[in-house]
C-alpha positions in Angstrom: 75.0 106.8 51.1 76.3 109.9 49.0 75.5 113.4 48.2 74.3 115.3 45.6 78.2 115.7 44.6 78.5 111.7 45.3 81.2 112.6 48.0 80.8 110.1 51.3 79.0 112.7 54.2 81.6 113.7 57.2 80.4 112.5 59.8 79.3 114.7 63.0 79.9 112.3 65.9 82.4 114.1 68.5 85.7 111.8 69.3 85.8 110.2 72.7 88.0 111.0 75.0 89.8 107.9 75.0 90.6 108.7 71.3 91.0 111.9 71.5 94.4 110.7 73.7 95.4 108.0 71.5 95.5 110.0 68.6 97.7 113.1 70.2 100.6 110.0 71.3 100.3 109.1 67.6 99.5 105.4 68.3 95.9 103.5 69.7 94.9 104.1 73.2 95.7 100.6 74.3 99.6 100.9 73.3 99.6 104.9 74.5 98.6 103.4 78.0 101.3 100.4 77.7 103.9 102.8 75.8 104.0 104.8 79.3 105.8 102.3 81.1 108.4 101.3 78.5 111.3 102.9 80.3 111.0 100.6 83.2 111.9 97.3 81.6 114.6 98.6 79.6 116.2 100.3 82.3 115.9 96.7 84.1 117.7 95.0 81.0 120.5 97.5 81.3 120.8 97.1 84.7 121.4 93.7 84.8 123.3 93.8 81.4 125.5 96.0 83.5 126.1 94.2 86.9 126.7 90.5 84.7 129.5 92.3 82.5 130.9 93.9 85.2 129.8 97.5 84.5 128.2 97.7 88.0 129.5 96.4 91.0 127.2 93.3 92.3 128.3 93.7 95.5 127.1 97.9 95.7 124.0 97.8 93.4 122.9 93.6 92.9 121.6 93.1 89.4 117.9 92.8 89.3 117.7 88.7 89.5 119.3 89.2 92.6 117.2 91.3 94.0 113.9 89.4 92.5 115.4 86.0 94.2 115.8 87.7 97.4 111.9 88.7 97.1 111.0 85.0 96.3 113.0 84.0 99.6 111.8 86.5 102.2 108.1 85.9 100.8 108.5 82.1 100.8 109.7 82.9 104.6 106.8 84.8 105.5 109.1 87.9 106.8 108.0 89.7 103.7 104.6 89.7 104.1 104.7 90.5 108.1 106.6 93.9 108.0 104.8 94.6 104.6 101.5 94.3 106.7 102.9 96.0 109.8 104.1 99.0 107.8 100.6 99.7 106.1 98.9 99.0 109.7 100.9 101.9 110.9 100.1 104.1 107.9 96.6 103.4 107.7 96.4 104.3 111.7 98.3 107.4 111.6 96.6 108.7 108.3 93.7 108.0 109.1 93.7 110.4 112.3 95.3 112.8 110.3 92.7 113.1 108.3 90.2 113.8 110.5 91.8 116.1 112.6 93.7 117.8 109.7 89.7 118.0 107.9 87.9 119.2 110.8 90.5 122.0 111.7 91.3 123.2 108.2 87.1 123.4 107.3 86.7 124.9 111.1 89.3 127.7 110.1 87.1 128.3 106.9 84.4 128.9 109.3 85.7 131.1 111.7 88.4 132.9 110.4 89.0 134.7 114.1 90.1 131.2 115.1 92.7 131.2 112.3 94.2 134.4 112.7 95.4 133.2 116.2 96.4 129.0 115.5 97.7 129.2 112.0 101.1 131.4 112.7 101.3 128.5 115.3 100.9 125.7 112.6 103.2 127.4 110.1 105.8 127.7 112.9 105.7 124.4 113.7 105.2 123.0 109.9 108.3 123.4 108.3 110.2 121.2 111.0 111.3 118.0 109.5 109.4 114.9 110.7 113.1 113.3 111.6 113.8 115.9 114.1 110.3 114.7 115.9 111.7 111.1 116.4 114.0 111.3 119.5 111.0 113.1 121.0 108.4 110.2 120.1 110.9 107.7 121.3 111.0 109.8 124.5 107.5 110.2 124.9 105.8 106.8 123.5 109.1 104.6 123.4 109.7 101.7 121.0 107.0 100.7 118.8 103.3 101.7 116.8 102.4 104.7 119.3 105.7 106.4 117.8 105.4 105.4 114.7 101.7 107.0 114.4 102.8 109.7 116.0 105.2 110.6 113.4 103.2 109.3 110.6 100.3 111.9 111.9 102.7 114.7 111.3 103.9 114.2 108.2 100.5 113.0 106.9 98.6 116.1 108.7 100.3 119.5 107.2 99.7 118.2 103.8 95.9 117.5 104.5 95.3 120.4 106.6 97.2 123.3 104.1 95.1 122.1 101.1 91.9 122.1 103.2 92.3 125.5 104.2 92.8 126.1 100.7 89.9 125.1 99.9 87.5 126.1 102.5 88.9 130.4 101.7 88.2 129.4 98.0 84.4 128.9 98.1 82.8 131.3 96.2 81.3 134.4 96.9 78.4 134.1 95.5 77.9 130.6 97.0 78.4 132.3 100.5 75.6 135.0 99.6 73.1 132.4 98.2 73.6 130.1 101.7 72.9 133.7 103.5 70.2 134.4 101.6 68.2 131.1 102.2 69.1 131.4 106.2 71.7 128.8 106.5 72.8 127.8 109.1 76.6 126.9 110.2 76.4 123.2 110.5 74.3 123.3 107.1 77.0 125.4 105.4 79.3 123.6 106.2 77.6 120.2 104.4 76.1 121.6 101.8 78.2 124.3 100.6 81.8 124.8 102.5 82.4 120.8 102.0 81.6 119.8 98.6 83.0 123.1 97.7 86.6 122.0 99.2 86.3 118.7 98.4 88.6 118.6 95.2 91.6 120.3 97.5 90.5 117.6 100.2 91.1 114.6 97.9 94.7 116.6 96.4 96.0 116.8 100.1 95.0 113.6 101.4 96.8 111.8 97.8 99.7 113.8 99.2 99.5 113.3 102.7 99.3 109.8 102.1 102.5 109.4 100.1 104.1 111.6 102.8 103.2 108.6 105.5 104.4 105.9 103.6 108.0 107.8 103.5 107.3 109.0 107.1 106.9 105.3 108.3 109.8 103.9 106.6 111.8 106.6 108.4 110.4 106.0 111.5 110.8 101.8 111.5 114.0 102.8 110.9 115.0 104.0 114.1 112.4 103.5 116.7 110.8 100.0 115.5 111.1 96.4 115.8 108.8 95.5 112.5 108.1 97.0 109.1 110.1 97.4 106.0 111.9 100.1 107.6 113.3 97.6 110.3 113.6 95.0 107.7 115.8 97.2 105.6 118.0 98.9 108.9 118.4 94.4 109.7 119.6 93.7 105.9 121.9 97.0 105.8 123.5 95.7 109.2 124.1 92.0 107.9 125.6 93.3 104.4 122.5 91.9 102.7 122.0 94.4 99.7 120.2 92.6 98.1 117.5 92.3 100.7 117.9 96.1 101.4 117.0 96.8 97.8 114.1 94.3 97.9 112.9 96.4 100.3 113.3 99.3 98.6 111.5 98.1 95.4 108.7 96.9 97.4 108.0 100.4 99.1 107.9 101.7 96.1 104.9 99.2 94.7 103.1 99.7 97.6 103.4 103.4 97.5 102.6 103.3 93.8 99.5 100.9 94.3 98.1 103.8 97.1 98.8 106.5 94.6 96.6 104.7 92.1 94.0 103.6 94.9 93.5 107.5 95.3 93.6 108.2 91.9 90.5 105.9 92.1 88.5 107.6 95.1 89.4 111.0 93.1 87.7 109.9 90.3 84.8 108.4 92.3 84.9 111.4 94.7 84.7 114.3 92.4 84.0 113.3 88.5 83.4 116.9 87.8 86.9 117.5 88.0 88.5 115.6 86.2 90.5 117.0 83.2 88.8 116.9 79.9 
């Protein structure tokens, strides 16, 4: 239909979001998500282009069918798939108690700040100390194997989780505070209904980070004090001159790592809609 001046009515309907995007990269928003990832593939096709025309040395840095028939091999073996599952066993045990203790502690500190004055001085002493200067000790204390592995994955994983906690438990807001006083809250129910959910956002930021800090903290670790994971598989390959089965390794650290990056991307978006970007 038409106006009075027979020009077509503009329409009121808001954009989505989706198109919103699409339209700022200039193209739709199915080739703006595609268009992301471009780089990658050509930088493969150079790569290779490279090491077959003898640009790159094969022998330092294998082209990328190299590395992809190495993959095929080691998963047609079944090594691939036992040190893959070994290394996320490990993360998932020594992140996980991370988390909780790095949770508890940070939201305890938000609760009584007395507590905080005194312990956190110790954390940030001990915080900035690299996580490889901790293996000798947990080779010394829990010897060869998971229990050092954990150990070091828990302190990598726990600053992280436990700095962005705190965060968020000093940023409630006042007036949150004052309303939970005024109705007679309690500690236990402060902390659920209002101390929580109020730090949840930092939460879900440290444990995304916390986690990526374990997966590099486990591949350091398998390194030296392990006899499974893709840390030892990479330290075996690099001892029998097999580059192409240390970069194999490589590459598939950093799928795995990528895939748990996405996976809390996910639980973010699940965890706390609200805030999201707009």
């Amino acid at each position: 239909m038409t106006d009075a001046a027979g020009a077509l009515p503009t329409s009121t309907a808001k954009p989505t979001k989706t198109a919103l995007e699409g339209w700022r990269l200039g193209v739709t928003p199915t080739l703006a998500g595609l268009r992301h990832y471009a780089l990658i593939p050509i930088l493969i096709l150079a790569w290779e282009i490279g090491v077959r025309t003898g640009w790159i040395d094969g022998a330092m840095l294998p082209a990328p069918s190299a590395i992809l028939n190495a993959l095929v091999d080691m998963s047609e073996a079944g090594l691939l798939w036992r040190d893959v599952w070994a290394s996320i066993v490990r993360v998932t045990v020594g992140f996980g108690l991370a988390a909780v203790v790095a949770i508890s502690l940070g939201l305890a500190f938000g609760v009584w700040p007395r507590a905080a004055a005194y312990l956190n001085p110790l954390i940030e002493l001990i915080r900035p100390i690299s996580v490889l200067a901790w293996i000798p000790l947990a080779i010394l204390w829990f010897g060869l194997g998971d229990k050092s592995a954990w150990f070091i994955i828990f302190l990598g994983s726990f600053f992280p989780i436990f700095t962005n906690t705190y965060l968020g438990a000093r940023s409630v807001a006042l007036i949150h505070i004052r309303v939970a006083q005024s109705f007679g809250a309690g500690r236990m129910l402060f902390v659920r209904q209002v101390l929580f959910p109020s730090s949840l956002p930092y939460i879900v930021a440290g444990l995304r980070v916390g986690l990526g800090v374990g997966w590099t903290c486990v591949i350091a670790a398998e390194l030296i004090a392990a006899t499974s994971g893709l840390g030892y598989m990479i330290q075996l390959a690099r001892t029998m001159i097999e580059t192409e089965k240390v970069m194999a390794g490589m590459v598939v650290i950093g799928v795995v790592g990528f895939a748990m990056n996405a996976a809390m991307l996910w639980l973010e978006r699940k965890l706390i809609p609200w805030a999201q970007p707009r």
